[in-house]
C-alpha positions in Angstrom: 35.3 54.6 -25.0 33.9 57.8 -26.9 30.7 58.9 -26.9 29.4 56.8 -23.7 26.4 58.3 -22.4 26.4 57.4 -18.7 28.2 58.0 -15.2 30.0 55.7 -13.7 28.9 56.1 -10.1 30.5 53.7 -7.7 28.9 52.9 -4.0 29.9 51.3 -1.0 27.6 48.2 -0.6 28.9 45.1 1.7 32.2 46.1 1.8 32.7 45.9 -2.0 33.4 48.7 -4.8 30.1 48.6 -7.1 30.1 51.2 -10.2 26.6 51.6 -11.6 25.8 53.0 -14.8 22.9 55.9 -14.5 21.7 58.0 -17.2 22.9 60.9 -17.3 23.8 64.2 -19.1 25.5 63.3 -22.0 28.0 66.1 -21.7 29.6 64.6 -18.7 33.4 63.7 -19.1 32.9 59.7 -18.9 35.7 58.4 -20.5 38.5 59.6 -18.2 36.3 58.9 -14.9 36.0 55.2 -15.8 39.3 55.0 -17.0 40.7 56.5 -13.7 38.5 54.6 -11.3 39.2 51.3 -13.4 43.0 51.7 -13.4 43.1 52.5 -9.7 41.5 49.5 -7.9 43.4 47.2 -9.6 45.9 47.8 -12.1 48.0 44.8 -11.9 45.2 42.6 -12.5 43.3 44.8 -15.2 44.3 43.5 -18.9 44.9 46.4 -21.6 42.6 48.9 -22.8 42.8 46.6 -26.1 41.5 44.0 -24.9 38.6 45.4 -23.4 35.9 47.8 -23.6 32.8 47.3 -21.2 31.6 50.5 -21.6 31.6 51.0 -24.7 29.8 47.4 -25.2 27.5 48.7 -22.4 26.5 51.6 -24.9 26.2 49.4 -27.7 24.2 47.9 -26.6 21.9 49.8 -24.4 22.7 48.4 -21.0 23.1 49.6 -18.2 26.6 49.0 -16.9 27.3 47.7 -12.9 31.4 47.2 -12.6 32.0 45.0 -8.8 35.7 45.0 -7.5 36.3 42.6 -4.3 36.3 44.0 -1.3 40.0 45.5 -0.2 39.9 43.8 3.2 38.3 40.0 2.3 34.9 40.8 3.5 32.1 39.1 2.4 31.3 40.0 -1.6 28.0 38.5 -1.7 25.9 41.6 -0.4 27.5 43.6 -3.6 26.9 41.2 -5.8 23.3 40.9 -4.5 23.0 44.6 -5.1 24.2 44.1 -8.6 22.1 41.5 -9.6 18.7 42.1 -7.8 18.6 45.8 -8.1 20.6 48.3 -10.3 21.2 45.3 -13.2 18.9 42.9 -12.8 17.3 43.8 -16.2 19.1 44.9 -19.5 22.4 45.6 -18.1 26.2 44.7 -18.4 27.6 43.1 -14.9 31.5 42.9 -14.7 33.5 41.0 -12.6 37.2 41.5 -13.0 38.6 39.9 -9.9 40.4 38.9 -8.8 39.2 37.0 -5.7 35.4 37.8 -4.5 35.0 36.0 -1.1 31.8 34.7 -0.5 30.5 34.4 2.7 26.6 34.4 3.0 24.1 32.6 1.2 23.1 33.7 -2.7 19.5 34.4 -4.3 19.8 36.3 -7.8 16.6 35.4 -9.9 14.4 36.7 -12.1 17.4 38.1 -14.1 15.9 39.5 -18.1 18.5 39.7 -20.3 21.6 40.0 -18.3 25.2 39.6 -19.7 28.0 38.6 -16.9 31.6 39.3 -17.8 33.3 37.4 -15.2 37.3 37.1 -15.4 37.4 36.9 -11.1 37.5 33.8 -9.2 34.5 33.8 -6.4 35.7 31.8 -3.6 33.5 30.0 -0.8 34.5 30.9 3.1 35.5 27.6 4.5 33.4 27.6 7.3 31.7 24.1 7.0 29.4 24.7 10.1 28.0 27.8 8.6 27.1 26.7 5.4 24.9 23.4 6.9 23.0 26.1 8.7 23.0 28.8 6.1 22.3 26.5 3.2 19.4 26.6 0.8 16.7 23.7 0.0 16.4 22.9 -4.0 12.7 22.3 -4.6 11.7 21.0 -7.9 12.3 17.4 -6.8 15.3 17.5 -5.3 14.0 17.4 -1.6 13.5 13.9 -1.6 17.8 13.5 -1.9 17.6 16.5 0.7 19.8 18.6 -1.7 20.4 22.1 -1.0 22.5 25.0 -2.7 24.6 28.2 -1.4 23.1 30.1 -4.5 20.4 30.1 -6.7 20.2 31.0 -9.6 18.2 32.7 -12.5 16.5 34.5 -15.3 15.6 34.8 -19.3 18.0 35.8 -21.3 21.5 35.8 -19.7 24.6 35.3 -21.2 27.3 34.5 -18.3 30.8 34.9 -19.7 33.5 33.1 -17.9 36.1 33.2 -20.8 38.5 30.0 -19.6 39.0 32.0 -16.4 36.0 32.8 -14.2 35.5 30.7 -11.4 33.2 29.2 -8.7 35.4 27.8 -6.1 33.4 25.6 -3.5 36.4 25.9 -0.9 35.4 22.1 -0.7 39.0 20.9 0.4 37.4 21.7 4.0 34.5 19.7 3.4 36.3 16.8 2.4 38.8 16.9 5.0 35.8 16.9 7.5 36.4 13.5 9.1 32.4 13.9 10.3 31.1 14.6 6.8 33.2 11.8 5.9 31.8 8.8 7.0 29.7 5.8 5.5 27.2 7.7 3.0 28.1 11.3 5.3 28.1 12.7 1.8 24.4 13.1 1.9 24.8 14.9 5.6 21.5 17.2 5.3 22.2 20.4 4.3 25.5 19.6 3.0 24.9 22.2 -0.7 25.7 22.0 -3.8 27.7 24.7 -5.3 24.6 26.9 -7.4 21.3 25.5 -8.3 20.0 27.1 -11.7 16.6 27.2 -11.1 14.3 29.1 -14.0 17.0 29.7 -16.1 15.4 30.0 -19.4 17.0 31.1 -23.6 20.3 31.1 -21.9 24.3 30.8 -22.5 27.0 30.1 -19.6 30.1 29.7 -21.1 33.5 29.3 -20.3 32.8 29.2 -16.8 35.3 27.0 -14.5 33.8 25.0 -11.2 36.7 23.8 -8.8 36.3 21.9 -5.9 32.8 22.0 -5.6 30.8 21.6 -1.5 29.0 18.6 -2.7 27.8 18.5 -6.4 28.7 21.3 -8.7 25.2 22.3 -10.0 21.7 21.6 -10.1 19.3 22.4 -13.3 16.0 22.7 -12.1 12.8 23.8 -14.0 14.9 25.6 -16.8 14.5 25.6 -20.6 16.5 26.1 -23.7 19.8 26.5 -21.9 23.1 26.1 -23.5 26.8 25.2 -21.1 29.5 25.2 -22.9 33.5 25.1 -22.6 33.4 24.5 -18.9 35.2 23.1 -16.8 34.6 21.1 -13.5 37.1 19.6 -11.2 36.6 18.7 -7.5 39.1 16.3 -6.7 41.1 16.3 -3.1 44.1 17.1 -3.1 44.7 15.7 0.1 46.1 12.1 0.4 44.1 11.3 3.6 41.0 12.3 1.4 41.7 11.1 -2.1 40.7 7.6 -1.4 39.1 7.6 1.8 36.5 10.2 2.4 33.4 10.7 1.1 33.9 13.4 -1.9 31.4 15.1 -4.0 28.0 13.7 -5.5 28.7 14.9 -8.9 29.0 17.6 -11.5 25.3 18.7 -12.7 22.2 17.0 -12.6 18.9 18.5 -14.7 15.2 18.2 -12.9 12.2 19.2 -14.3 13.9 20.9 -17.3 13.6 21.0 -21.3 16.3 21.5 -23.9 19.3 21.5 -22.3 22.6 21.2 -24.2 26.1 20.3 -22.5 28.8 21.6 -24.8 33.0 20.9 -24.8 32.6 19.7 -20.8 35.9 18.5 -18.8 34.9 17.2 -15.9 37.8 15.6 -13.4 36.3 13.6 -10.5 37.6 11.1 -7.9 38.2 7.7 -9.6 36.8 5.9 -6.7 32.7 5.3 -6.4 33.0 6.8 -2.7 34.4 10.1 -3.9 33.1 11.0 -7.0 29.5 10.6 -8.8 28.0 11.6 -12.3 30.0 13.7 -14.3 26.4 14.1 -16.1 22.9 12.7 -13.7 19.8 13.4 -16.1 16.6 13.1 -13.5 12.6 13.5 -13.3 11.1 15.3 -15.9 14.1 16.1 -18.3 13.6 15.6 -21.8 16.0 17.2 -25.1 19.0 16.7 -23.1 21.9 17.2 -25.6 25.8 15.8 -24.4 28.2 17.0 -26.9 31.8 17.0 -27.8 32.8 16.2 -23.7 35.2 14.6 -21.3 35.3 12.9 -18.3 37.5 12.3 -15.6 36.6 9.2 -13.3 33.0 9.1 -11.2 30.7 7.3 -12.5 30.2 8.2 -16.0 26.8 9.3 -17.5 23.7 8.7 -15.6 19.9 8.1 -15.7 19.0 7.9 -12.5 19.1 8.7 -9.1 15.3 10.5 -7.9 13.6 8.6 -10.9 10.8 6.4 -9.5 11.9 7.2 -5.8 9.0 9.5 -4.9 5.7 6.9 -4.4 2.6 7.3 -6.7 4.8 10.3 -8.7 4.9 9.8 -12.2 8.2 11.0 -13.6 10.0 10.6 -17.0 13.0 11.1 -19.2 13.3 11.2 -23.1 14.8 12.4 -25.9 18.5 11.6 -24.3 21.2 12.5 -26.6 25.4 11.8 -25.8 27.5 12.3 -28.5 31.2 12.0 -29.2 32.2 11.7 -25.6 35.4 10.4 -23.8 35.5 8.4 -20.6 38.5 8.0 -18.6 38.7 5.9 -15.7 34.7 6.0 -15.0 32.8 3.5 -13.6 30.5 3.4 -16.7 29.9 4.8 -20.1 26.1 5.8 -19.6 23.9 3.6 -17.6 20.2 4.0 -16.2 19.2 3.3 -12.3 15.6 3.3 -11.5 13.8 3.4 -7.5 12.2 -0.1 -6.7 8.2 -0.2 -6.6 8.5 -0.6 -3.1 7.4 3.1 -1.7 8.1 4.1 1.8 8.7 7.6 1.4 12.6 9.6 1.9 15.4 9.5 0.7 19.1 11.0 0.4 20.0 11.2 3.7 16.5 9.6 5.1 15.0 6.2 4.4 12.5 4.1 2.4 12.0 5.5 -1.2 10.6 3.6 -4.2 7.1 3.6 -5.5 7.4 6.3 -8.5 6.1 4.9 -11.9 6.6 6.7 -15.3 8.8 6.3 -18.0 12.5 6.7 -20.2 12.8 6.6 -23.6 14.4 7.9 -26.8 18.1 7.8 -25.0 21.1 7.6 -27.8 24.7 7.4 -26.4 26.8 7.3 -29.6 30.6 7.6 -30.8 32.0 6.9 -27.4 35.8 6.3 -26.0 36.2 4.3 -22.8 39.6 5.0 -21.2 40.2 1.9 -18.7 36.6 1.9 -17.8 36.3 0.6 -13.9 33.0 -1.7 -14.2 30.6 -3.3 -16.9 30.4 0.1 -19.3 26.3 -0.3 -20.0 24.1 -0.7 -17.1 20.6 -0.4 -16.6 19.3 -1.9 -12.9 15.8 -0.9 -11.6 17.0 -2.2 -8.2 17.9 1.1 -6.2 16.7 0.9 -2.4 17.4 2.8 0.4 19.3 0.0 1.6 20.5 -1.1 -1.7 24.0 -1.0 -0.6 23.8 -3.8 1.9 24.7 -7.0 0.4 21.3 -8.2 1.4 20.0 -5.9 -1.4 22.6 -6.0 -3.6 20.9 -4.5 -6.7 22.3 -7.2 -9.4 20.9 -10.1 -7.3 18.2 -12.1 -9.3 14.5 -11.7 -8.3 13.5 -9.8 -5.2 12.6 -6.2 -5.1 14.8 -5.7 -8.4 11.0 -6.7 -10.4 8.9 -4.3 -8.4 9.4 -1.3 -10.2 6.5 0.1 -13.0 9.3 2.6 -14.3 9.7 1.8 -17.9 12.6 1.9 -19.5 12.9 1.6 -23.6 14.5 2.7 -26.7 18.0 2.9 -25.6 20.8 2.7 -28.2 24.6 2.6 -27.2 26.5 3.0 -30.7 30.0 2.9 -31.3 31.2 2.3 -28.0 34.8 1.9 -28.6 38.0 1.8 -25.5 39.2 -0.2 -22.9 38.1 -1.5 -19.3 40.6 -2.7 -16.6 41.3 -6.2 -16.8 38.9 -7.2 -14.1 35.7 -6.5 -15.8 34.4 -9.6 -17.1 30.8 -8.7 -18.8 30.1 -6.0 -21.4 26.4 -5.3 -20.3 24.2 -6.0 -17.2 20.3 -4.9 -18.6 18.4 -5.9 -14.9 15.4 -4.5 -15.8 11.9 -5.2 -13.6 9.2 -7.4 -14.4 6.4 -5.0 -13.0 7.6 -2.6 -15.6 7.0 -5.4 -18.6 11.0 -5.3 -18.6 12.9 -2.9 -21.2 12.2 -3.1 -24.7 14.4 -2.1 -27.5 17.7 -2.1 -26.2 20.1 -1.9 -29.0 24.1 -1.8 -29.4 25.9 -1.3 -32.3 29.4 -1.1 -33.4 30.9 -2.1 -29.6 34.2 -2.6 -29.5 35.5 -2.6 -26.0 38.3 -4.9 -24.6 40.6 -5.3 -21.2 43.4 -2.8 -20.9 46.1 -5.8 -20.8 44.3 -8.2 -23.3 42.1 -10.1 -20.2 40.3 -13.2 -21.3 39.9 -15.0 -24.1 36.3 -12.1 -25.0 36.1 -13.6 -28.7 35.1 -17.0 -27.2 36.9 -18.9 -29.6 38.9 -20.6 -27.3 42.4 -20.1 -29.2 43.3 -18.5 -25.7 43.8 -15.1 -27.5 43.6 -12.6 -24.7 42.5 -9.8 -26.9 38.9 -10.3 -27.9 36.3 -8.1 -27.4 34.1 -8.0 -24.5 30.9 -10.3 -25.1 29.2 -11.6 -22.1 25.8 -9.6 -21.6 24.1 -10.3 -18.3 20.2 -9.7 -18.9 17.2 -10.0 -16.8 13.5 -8.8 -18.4 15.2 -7.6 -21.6 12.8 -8.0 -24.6 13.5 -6.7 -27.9 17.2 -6.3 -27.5 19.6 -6.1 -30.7 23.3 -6.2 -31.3 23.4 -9.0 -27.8 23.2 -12.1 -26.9 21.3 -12.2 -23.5 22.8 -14.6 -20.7 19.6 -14.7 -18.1 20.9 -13.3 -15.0 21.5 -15.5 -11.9 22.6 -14.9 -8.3 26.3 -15.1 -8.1 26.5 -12.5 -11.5 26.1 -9.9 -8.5 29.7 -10.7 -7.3 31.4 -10.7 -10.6 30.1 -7.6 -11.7 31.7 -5.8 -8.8 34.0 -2.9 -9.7 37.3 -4.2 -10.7 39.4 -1.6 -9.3 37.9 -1.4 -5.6 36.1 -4.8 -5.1 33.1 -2.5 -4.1 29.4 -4.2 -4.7 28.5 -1.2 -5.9 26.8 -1.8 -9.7 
């Protein structure tokens, strides 16, 4: 680390050991200083002078350098890394987080970042205190108010490059929120306040890679009102692993979900979530306003699969759309679905999440390709689209694959949807390859297209050919339709009112589509 011309200054700031790189005179012994101060605070968990060299990259590049160590007693982190990021390197800088536990303990706002890089080899780990966090908790704007989401940080900036290299973590601490038997109870999950992990909110000509998310508050992450941002090689899991939890309690809404935000590309994802609809949601939930969204190269872990839906039409007399929708070479294990849309009915009424009423919202989605896809004992009917979502639209009464009704209300269009080379298994329940239940007031969906769809039962199921040699192998070709026009690669059966109860997930017998 020759020739570094900075000091390495460190300051106590909420508990935590913050070194700050200042100018300074040139002649100043800097190697040995950082060096010493490094190898002090945490030798064991420091890797070798070969593999590393922050300062010298710091100088390389012209940043200024801010170096956080955890706090020696467990205190809260979050004030130091507030420090870091709002003050001595919110611009042009170097921030390095070696570990290897950060506890965090207040609420995070680090935005307006410009041209930030984050080295984080540290796990940052959530206080557990469920009762805290509903108070201290964060609203997401953007759109998300009407689900009454809310975060524990947000985050953002131009030009930031966060680092996570297959070993930095955000841990939730979410074991304790799903072990909560009061925010575990009916549709709990949606308990106001209740946050999401980090909401990247302006996050603009980004990278955050190799970054892992474990056990997650509620969902993982929000995108909200960013632009030409790139995830990659990260990993997301927030499972219980408590048995009175795993099948019982209400879990986590799901991994990300994009708002209001352009060019966005998902990169080498795992994403491991409950295998029942209770516990886990969309591995991937594209919402209002996103368009260029890019899936690539991924794989998921039960939930619900890939998702256009949620918020879309649910805010009255809003106009909203998606396009440009782009999932390829992705594999599904044990999801509900492969990628399927749900729109708000036309009803209106206002709320939502954890309120009431909803519906109204008009707009638009288009241009949506999900191609070279593997389902791995698929749960439900793998390609779903149902404009039927209500606030009470998971009473029976409302079941949303029920013929008729509020299901034609909504002027959301849907149209241009291709699902190519859809290729796996289902469990041996599922008994229809598509249910399109699209609404009337919308003009229906036009252009639905599948091609090259290959999907059969696990354990050989009916006779899916339908050439009655009583082959239990045949692929699966019963496609429930309602208000499809222009579809391709199908043969539409016209949906009628008992098709709600045989589209049930086969694993669970939930009514859930």
């Amino acid at each position: 680390m020759r020739g570094l011309a900075a000091v390495l200054l460190f300051a106590s700031l909420g508990g935590a050991r913050l070194a700050l790189g200042l100018d300074a005179d040139p002649r100043s012994s800097i190697d040995t200083r950082f060096t010493v101060a490094v190898a002090v605070a945490h030798p064991e968990t420091m890797p070798s002078p070969g593999d590393w060299d922050w300062a010298g990259r710091a100088e390389r590049e012209g940043r200024r350098l801010c170096f956080l160590e955890p706090d020696a007693d467990g205190g809260d982190d979050a004030p130091a890394l507030l420090a870091a990021l709002n003050d001595r390197c919110r611009t042009r800088s170097l921030v390095v987080l070696p570990g290897p536990v950060y506890h965090i303990g207040s609420p995070m706002v680090t935005t307006g970042l410009e041209d930030v890089v984050i080295d984080q080899r540290g796990r940052l780990l959530w206080s557990n205190d469920t009762s805290y966090w509903l108070s201290a908790s964060m609203p997401v704007e953007g759109g998300f108010r009407e689900q009454e989401q809310s975060t524990v940080w947000h985050f953002g900036g131009d030009r930031v490059v966060w680092e996570g290299h297959g070993v930095g973590t955000l841990d939730g601490n979410g074991q304790a929120w799903y072990d909560d038997d009061d925010l575990n109870k009916g549709a709990a999950s949606d308990v106001a306040r209740r946050p999401t992990n980090i909401n990247f909110r302006g996050l603009t000509n980004s990278v955050v890679r190799g970054l892992r998310f474990v056990q997650s508050q509620r969902g993982t992450m929000n995108i909200v009102r960013s632009a030409n941002l790139v995830l990659e090689d990260v990993y997301v899991n927030s499972t219980s692993s408590s048995s009175s939890t795993v099948n019982g309690a209400v879990g986590t809404e799901g991994a990300v979900a994009t708002m209001y935000s352009d060019d966005i590309t998902f990169r080498r994802w795992v994403v491991v979530m409950a295998a029942a609809a209770a516990n886990g949601g969309d591995a991937i939930a594209v919402r209002a306003n996103s368009s260029n969204i890019r899936i690539r190269d991924s794989e998921f872990f039960g939930g619900t699969g890939i998702a256009v839906e949620a918020g879309v039409g649910q805010t009255a007399g809003a106009f909203e759309y998606v396009e440009n929708v782009l999932a390829r070479n992705v594999t599904l294990h044990g999801t509900l679905r492969a990628l399927y849309f749900k729109t708000w009915t036309g009803g209106g009424g206002g709320g939502g999440g954890g309120g009431g009423g909803g519906g109204g919202g008009t707009g638009y989605a288009r241009n949506v390709v999900m191609e070279d896809v593997t389902l791995d004992g698929a749960r439900g009917t793998p390609l779903v689209v149902t404009q039927c979502e209500s606030s009470s639209s998971s009473s029976s009464s409302s079941y949303p694959g029920r013929a008729g009704g509020s299901c034609d209300t909504s002027t959301f269009a849907i149209s241009d949807v291709v699902w190519r080379g859809v290729r796996g298994t289902v469990a041996d329940g599922v008994a229809s390859a598509g249910f399109f239940r699209c609404s009337a007031a919308a003009g229906g969906c036009g252009n639905l297209t599948v091609e090259d769809f290959a999907v059969r039962p696990v354990g050989g199921g009916r006779d899916g050919d339908g050439d009655g040699d009583g082959v239990l192998d045949g692929v699966l070709d019963t496609w429930l339709c309602g208000n499809v026009r222009g579809g391709q690669g199908f043969a539409c059966r016209e949906i009628e009112e008992a098709d709600a109860d045989v589209d049930a997930e086969a694993d669970t017998g939930s009514e859930e589509l």
